[in-house]
SEVEX-32624 format. One record per atom (N, C-alpha, C): residue in three letters; z, x negated, y. Coordinates in steps of 0.1 Angstrom, whole numbers, plus 5000, padded with zeros to 4 digits. Layout:
BEGIN
ALAZXY/...
***
This chain:
BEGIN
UNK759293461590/UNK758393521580/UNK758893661576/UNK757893751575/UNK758493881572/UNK758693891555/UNK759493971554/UNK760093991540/UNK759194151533/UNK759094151526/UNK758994301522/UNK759494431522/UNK759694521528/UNK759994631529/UNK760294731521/UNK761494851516/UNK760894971509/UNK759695021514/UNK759095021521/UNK757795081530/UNK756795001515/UNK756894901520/UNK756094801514/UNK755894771501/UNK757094831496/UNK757494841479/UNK756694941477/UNK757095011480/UNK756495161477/UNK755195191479/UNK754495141486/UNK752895131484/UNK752395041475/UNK753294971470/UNK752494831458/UNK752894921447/UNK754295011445/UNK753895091439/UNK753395161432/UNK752995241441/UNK751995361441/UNK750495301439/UNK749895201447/UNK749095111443/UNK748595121430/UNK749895021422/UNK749895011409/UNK749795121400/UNK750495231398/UNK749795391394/UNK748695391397/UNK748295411407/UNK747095451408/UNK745995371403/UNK746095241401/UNK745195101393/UNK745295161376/UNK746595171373/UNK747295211358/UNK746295341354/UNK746595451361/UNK745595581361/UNK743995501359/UNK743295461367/UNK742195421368/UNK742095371358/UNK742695241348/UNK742495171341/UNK742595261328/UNK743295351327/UNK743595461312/UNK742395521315/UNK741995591322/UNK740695671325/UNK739295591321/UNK739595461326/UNK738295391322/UNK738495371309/UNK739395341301/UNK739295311289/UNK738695451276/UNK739795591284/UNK739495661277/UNK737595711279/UNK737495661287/UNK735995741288/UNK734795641282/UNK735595501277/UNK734895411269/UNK735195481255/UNK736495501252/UNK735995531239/UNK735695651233/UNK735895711246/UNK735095871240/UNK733295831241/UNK733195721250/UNK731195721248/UNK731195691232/UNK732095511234/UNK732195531217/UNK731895641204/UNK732995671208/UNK733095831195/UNK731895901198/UNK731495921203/UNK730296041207/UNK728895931204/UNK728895751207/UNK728295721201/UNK728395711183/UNK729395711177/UNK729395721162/UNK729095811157/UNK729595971167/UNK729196091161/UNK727496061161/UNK726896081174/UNK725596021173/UNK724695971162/UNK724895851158/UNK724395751144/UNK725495871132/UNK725895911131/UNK726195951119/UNK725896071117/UNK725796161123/UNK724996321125/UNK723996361116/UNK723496281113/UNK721596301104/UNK722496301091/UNK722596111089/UNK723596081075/UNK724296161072/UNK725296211076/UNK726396311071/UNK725396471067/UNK725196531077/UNK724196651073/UNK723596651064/UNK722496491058/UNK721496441048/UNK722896531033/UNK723796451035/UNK725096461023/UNK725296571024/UNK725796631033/UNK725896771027/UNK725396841023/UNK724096841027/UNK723096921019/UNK723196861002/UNK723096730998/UNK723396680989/UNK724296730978/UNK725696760986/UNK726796780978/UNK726596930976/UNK726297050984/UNK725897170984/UNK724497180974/UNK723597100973/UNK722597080964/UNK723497080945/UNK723996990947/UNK724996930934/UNK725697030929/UNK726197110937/UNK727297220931/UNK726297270925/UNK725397360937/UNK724897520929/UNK723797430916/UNK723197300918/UNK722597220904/UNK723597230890/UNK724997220892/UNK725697240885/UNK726397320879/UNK726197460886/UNK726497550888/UNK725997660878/UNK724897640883/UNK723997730876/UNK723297650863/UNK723097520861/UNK722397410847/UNK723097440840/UNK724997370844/UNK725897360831/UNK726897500831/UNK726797550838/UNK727397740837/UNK728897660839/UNK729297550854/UNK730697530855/UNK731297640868/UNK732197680867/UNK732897750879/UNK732897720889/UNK733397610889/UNK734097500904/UNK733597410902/UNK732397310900/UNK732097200894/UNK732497070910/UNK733897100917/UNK733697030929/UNK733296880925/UNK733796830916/UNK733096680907/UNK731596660915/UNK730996750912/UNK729496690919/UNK729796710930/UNK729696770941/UNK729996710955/UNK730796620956/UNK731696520947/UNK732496420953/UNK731796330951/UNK730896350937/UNK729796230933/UNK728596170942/UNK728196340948/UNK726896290957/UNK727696220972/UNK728896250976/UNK729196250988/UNK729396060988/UNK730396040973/UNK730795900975/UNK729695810975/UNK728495920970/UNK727095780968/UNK726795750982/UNK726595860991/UNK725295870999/UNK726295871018/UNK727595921016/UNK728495821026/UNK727995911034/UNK728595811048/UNK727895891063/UNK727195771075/UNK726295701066/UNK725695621069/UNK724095611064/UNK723095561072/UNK721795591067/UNK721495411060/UNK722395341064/UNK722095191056/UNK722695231041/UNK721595271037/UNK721695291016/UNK721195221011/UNK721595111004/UNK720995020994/UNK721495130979/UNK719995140969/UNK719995220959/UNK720995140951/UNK720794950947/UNK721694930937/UNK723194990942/UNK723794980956/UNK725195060958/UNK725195190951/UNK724195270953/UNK723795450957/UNK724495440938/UNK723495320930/UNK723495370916/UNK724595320912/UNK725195220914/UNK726595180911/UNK727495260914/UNK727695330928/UNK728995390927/UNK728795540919/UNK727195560917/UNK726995720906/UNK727895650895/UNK727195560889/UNK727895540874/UNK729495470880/UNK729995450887/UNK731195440883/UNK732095550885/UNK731295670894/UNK732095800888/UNK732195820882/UNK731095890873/UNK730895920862/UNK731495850851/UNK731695710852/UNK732395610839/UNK733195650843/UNK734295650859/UNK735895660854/UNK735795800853/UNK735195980857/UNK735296050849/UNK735396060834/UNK734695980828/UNK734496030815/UNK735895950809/UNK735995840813/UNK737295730807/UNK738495840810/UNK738695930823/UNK739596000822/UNK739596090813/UNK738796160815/UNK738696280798/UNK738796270786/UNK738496150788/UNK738996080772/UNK740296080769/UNK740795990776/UNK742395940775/UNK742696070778/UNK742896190783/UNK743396300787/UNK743196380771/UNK742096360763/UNK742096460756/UNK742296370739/UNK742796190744/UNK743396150733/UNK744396180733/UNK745096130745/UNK746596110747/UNK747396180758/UNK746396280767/UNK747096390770/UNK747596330787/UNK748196370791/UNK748096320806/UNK749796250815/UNK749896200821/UNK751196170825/UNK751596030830/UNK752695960832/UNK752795850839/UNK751795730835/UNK752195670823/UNK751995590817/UNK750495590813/UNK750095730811/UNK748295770810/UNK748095730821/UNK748695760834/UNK747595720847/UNK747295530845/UNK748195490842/UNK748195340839/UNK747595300832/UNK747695320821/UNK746895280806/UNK745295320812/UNK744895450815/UNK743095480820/UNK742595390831/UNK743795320838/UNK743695250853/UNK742695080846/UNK743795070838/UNK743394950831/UNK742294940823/UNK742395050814/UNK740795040809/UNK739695060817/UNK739895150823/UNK738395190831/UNK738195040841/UNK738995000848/UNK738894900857/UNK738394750848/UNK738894730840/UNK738494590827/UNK737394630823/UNK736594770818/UNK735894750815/UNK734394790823/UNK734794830836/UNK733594800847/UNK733594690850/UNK734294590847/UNK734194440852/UNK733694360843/UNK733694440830/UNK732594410816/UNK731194380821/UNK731094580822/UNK729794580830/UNK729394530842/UNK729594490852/UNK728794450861/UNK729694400871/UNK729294290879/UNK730394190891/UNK730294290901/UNK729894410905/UNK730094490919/UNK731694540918/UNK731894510932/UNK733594560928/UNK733594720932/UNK732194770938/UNK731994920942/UNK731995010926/UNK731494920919/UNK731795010899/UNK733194990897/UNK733794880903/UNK735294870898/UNK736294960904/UNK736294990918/UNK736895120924/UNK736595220920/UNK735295250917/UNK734795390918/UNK735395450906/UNK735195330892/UNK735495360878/UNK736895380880/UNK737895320886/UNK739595300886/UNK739895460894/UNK739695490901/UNK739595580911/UNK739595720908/UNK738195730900/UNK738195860894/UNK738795890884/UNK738995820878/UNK739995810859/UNK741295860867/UNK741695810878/UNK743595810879/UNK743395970883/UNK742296010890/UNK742196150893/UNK741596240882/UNK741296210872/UNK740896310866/UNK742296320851/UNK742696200850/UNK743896210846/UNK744996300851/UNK745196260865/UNK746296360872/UNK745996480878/UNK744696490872/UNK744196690873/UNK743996750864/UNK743996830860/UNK743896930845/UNK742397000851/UNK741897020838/UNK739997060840/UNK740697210839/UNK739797270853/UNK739497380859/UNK738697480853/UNK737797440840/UNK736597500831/UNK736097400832/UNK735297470813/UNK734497410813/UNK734597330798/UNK735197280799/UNK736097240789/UNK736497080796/UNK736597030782/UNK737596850787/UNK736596740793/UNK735396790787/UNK734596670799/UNK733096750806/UNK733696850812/UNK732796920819/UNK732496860834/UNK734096740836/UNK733696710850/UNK732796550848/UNK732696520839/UNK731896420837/UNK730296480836/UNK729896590837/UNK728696620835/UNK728396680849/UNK729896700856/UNK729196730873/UNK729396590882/UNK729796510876/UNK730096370883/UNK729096340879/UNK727896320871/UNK726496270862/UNK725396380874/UNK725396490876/UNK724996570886/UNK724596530898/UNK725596510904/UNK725896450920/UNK725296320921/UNK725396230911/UNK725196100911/UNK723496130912/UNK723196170902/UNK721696200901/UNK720996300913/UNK721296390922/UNK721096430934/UNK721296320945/UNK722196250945/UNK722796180952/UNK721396070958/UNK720796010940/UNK719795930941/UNK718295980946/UNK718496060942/UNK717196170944/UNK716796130960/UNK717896230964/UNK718296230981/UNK717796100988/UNK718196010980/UNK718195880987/UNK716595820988/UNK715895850978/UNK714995800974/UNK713695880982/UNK714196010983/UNK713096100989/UNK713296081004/UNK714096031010/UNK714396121023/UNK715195931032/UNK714695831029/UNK715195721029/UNK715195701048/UNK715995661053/UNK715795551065/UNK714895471068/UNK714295491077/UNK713095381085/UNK713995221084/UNK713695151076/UNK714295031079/UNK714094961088/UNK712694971090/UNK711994871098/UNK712694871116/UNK713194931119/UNK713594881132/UNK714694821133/UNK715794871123/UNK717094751123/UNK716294631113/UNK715394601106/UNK714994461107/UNK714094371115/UNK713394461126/UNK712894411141/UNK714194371147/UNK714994431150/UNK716694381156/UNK716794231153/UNK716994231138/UNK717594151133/UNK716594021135/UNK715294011136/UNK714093931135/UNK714493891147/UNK714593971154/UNK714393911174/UNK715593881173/UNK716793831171/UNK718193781172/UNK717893661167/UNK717293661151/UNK717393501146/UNK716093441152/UNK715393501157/UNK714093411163/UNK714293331172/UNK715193451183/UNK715693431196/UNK716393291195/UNK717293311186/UNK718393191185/UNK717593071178/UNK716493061176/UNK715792951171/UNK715792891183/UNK714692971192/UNK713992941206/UNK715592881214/UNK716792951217/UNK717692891221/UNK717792791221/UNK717992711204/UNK718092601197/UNK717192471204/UNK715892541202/UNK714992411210/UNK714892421224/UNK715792501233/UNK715792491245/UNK716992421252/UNK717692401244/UNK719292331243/UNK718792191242/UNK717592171229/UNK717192041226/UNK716391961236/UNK715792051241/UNK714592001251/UNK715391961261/UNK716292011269/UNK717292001280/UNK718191861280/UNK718491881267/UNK719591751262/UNK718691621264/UNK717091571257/UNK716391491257/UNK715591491267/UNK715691561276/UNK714891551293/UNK716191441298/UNK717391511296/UNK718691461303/UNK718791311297/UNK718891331287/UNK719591211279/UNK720891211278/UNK720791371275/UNK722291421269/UNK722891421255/UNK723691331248/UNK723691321240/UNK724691401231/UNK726091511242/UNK726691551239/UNK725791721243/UNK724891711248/UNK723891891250/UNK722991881234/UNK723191771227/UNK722191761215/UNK723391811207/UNK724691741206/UNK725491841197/UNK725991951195/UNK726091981209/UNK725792141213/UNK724792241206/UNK723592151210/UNK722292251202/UNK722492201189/UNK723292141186/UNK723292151165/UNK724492271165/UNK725392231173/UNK726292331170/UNK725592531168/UNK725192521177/UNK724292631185/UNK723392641164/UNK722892511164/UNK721892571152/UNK722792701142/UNK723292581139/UNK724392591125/UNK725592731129/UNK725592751140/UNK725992931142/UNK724893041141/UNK723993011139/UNK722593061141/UNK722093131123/UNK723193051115/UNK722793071098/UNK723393271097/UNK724593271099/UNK724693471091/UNK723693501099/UNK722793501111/UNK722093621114/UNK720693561108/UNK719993441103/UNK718993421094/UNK719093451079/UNK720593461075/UNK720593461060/UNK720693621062/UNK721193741073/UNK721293871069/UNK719893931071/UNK718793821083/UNK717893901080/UNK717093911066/UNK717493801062/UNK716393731049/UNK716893871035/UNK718193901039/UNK718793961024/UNK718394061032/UNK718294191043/UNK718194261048/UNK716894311039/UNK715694211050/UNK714994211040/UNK714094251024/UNK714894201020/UNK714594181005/UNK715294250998/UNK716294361007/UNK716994460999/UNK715694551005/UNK715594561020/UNK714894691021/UNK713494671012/UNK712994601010/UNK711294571002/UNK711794580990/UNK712994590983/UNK713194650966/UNK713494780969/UNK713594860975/UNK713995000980/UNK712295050981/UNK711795000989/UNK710495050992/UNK709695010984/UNK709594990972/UNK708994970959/UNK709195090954/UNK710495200952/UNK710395290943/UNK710795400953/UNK710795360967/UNK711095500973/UNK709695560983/UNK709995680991/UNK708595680997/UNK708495591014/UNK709495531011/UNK709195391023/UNK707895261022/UNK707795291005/UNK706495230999/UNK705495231013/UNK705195361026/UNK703695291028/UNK704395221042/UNK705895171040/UNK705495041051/UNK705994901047/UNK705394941031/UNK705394801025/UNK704394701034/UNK703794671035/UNK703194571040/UNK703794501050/UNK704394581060/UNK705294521071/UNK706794461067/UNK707194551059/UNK708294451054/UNK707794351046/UNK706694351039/UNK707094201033/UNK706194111047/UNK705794131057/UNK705694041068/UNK706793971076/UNK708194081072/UNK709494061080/UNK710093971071/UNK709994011057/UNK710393891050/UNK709793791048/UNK708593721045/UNK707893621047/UNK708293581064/UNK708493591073/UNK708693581086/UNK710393531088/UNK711093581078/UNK712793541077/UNK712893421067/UNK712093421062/UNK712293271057/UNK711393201065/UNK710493191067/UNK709793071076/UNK709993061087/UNK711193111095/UNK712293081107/UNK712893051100/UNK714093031084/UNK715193001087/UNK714592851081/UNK713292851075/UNK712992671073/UNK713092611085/UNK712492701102/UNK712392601108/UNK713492571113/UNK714192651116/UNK715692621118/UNK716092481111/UNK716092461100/UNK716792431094/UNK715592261097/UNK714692251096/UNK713792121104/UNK713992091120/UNK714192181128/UNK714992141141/UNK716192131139/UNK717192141131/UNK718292071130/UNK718191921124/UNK717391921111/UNK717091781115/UNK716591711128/UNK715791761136/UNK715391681147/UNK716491651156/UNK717391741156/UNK718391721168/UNK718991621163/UNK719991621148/UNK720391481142/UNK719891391144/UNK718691351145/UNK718191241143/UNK717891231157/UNK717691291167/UNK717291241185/UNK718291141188/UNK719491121190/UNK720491051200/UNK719690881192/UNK719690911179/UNK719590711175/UNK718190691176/UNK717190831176/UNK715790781175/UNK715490751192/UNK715990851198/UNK715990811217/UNK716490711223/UNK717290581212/UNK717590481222/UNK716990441232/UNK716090361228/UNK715290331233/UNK713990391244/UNK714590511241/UNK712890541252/UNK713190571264/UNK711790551268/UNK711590571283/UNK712090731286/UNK712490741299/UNK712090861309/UNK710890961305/UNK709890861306/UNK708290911307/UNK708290991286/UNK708890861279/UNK709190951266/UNK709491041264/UNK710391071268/UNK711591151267/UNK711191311271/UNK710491251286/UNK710091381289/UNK708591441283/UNK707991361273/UNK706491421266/UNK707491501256/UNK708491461248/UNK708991511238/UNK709791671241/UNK710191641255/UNK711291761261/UNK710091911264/UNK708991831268/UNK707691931272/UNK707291991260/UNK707091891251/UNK706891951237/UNK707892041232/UNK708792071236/UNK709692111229/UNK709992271236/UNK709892271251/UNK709792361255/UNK708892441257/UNK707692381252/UNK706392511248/UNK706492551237/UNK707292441226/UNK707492541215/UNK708492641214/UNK709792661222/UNK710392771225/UNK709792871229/UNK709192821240/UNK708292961247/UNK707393061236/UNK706692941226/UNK706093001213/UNK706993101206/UNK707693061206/UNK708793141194/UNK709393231203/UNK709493241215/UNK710593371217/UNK709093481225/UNK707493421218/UNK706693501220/UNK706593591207/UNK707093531194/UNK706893531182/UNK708093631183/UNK709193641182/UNK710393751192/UNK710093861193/UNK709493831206/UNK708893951210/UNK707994031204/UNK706793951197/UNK706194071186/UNK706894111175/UNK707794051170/UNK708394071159/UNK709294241162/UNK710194251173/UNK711094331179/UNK710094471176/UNK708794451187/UNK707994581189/UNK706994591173/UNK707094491165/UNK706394521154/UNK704494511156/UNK704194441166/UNK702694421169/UNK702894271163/UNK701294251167/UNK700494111162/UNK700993971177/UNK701293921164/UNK701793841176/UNK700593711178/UNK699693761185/UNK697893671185/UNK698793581203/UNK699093621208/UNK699893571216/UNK700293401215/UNK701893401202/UNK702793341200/UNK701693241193/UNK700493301183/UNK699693201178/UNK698993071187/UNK698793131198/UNK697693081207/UNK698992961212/UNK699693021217/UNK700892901220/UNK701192801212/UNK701192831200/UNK702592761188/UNK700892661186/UNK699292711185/UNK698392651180/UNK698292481187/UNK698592551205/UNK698192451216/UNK699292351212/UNK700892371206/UNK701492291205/UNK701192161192/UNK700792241186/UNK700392201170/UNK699392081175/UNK698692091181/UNK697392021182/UNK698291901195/UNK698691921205/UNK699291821216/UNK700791731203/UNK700791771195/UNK702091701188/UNK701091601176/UNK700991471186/UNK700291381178/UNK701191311182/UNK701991231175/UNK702391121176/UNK702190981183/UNK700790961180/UNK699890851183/UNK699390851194/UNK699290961199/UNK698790971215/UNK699291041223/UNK700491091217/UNK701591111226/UNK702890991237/UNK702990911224/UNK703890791228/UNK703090671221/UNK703990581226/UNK703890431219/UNK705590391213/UNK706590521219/UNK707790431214/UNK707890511202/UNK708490421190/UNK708390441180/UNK709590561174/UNK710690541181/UNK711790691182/UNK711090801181/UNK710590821192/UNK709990951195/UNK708691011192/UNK707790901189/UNK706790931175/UNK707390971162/UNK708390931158/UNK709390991146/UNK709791111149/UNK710491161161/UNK711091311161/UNK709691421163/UNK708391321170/UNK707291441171/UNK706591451158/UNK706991341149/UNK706891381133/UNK707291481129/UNK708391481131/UNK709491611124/UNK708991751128/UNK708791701143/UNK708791891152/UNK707291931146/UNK706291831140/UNK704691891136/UNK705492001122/UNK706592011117/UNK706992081102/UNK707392241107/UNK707992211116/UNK708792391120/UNK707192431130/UNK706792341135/UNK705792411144/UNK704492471133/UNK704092451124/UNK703392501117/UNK703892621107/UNK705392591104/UNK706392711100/UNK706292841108/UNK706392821120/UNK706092921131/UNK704692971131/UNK703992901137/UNK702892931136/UNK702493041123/UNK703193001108/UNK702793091102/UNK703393211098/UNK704493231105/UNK705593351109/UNK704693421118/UNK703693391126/UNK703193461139/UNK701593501133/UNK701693481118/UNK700693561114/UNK699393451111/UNK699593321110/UNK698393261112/UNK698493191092/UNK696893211085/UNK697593161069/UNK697892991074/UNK698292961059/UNK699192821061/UNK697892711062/UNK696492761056/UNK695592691058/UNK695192671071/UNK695092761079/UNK694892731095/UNK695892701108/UNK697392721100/UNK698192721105/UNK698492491103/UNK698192481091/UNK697892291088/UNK696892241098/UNK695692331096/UNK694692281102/UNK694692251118/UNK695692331123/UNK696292321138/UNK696292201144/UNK697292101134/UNK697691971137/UNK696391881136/UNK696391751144/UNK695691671148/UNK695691571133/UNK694891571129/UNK694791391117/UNK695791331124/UNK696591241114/UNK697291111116/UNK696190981115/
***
């Protein structure tokens, strides 16, 4: 048997450099895509702020006759970040808790004058009493934060609470900004729609597979599968319902109508979710007994209703009418009879169940709840 060589060394080597090289090169060229993708998404957002904070100065500049009023550019910058996901209650929470720990600093500075024990004593007040006002812990930082710094700076002009009237500045440009000049929501909550949809349709395609098989450990799976399925239904639902209180008082107002379609549409996926998880519970003891021939009317049912829903997906993503997902989810509604589907009495019970999310869907895909009922066959 031959042994290895310096020859031989020395090429596994060099080899290995050369793999090492490759391997550093690939990485760094991942995260420079990275970085250049973050610069990317943050480009607009950051630019939006600076204009913001440069708005705030010379607003302050020239209203309250301050010199240096740098206070408002910290105020509009801390509201409005370098991100275009702005929810206004954040935007107005962190205004006022500048401006409260400004002003809590000026105070204590022009009761008691400035120094160790002041940075402590303002820390405590301002912080206990943002947690008076309101459970956001973004009032609680913002309020603690600015007090320790306006404590441990001496005012520049102006006089003793001149920076609380450019921190009040910023805050109010800050909102302005936000309000006039908002982010399209609507495509990160199309994202988000086609993720929890998707993962519904998963759900019943796991199910259908397990009760073709008569798998009883592919059924725990698809529960498992459900029940990981909840943060991306509960972030679309608050997603949602943050962006449709935003677009009540901003000019995103004219695509109100669609967001409240996205939100009516995040809750009547996460009900159905949450009625095919009962069905999956309840399959293994309600399937004792059935036939093959059962088994597979219920598995067919189940797999047209996925197909339904990841049509319902699909329109949701591109934002069209999903007349499609209806036509599908309708044909299911109407073939899920019970009574003339089977004679065994299990699987007449779980095609009970599946008539509740199927009409759920159905009315996610645009159809009202009165014709979306009317679907299903009389018992």
């Amino acid at each position: 048997m031959r042994t290895a060589g310096p020859a031989d060394l020395g090429d596994e080597g060099v080899m290995g450099r050369v793999a090492g090289r490759m391997v550093r090169a690939m990485v760094l060229r991942v995260r420079v895509r990275q970085g250049w993708s973050r610069v990317h998404a943050a480009f607009f957002p950051v630019l939006q702020a600076a204009v913001a904070v440069a708005i705030a100065y010379l607003v302050s500049r020239a209203v309250l006759g301050h010199h240096a009023p740098f206070f408002a550019g910290i105020a509009a910058w801390a509201c409005l970040g370098f991100s275009f996901d702005r929810d206004l209650r954040k935007i107005a929470e962190v205004a006022f808790g500048v401006v409260f720990g400004v002003s809590m600093g000026d105070l204590v500075v022009s009761l008691i004058g400035s120094g160790w024990w002041q940075l402590s004593t303002v820390l405590v007040v301002a912080a206990l009493t943002a947690r008076f006002i309101d459970r956001g812990a973004v009032l609680t930082a913002q309020s603690g934060t600015q007090a320790i710094v306006i404590v441990g700076l001496p005012a520049l002009s102006g006089g003793p609470y001149s920076r609380a009237g450019d921190a009040l500045v910023g805050g109010v440009v800050a909102l302005a900004i936000a309000l006039l000049t908002p982010a399209d929501p609507r495509r990160g909550l199309r994202t988000l729609g086609n993720v929890a949809t998707t993962a519904l349709a998963a759900v019943v395609e796991l199910a259908a597979a397990a009760v073709r098989g008569s798998d009883d450990p592919g059924l725990q799976v698809a529960l498992v599968r459900a029940r990981a399925a909840d943060p991306a239904l509960s972030e679309w639902m608050d997603r949602t319902h943050h962006a449709l209180d935003q677009a009540r008082v901003s000019v995103n107002r004219v695509h109100r109508d669609e967001l409240e379609r996205l939100q009516a549409q995040a809750v009547l996926v996460e009900r159905a979710m949450r009625s095919v998880r009962v069905l999956v519970r309840r399959a293994p003891a309600s399937l004792g007994h059935a036939t093959p021939e059962d088994r597979a009317t219920l598995a067919d049912l189940l797999d047209r209703y996925a197909a339904g829903i990841r049509l319902l997906a699909s329109a949701v993503t591109t934002g069209q009418d999903a007349g499609a997902a209806r036509t599908a989810l309708a044909d299911v509604a109407r073939d899920a009879d019970p009574h003339a589907a089977t004679e065994d009495w299990g699987t007449a019970a779980l095609i009970m169940v599946l008539r509740s999310p199927v009409v759920d869907v159905l009315e996610a895909a645009g159809a009202t709840p009165e014709a979306a009922r009317a679907a299903l066959r009389d018992l």
